[in-house]
Each structure stands twice: as structure tokens, then as C-alpha cells.
C-alpha angles and dihedrals in degrees: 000000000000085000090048091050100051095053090056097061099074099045086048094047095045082052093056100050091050095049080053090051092046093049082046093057090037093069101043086059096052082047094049095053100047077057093048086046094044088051089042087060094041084049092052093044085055103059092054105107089225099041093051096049089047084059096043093052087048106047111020097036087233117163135190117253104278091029115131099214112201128187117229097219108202123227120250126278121252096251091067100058133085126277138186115246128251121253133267110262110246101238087211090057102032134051123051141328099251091048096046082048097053096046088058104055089053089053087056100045106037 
């Protein structure tokens, strides 16, 4: 029975990898042909007239003959710009507590 068990691991062992593998590759091909619909419906929205021009316009700044194309400039960001700067830290307000202490004291004393 010890002997017939035994011999049974291996074969178990090599099926259940291979179920893994096939519910692996099942689901790359599921994968695989939500990509292949999603392109199908990008390919028939391109060949729509309307649909192709609109892109071309977008994305490659194309215009019709007659057409007065015009570019929108954007101002610059914030960070580009000039601020004031902050001011100094006051050393009798800021630091730590020992040195604002003993700041004070020699305040007091001379």
C-alpha cells in the first residue's frame, strides 16, 4: 500500500500542475481576446469618415485647405513664477527649548 502510494505522488503532483498551467493559459486567452475585441472596435471607429478626420485634426494638428490653424499656448505653471521669500526665523522664537532658555537667562542676567 506504502509502495502504491508512493507511486501515486508524482503522477498527482505532475496533474495538478498542469490543471494550474491550463487555468493560467485560460485566462491569457481570455485576456488576449478582450484585447483583439477592444482593437476590432477601435478598427471599425476608424474607418468612419468622420471619426478618422476628428483624429487627424487631434492628434496630428492637420487642417483642411482654407483653414486658419491657430495654437492655444498655455500660461506658465506656478512653480515658475516669483515668490517672496520666507521669512528669517527669529532665533529667540525658533530652535529648541534648551537654547530659547538659555537665551533667556542671559537676557536676565547680563
Amino acid at each position: 500500500m506504502v509502495l502504491l502510494g508512493a507511486m501515486a505522488v508524482r503522477p498527482l503532483q505532475s496533474y495538478t500542475a498542469a490543471a494550474a498551467r491550463v487555468d493560467e493559459l485560460t485566462a491569457t486567452q481570455e485576456r488576449l481576446e478582450a484585447g483583439v475585441d477592444e482593437l476590432s472596435e477601435r478598427r471599425a471607429a476608424l474607418e468612419d469618415p468622420e471619426q478618422l478626420e476628428l483624429l487627424a485634426r487631434e492628434e496630428h494638428g492637420l487642417v483642411r485647405p482654407g483653414e486658419i490653424p491657430y495654437v492655444v499656448v498655455t500660461p506658465e505653471p506656478e512653480d515658475q513664477q516669483i515668490r517672496p521669500r520666507p521669512p528669517e526665523p527669529d532665533p529667540r522664537t525658533d530652535g529648541p527649548w534648551y537654547r530659547r532658555l538659555t537665551d533667556a537667562v542671559r537676557e536676565l542676567f547680563g
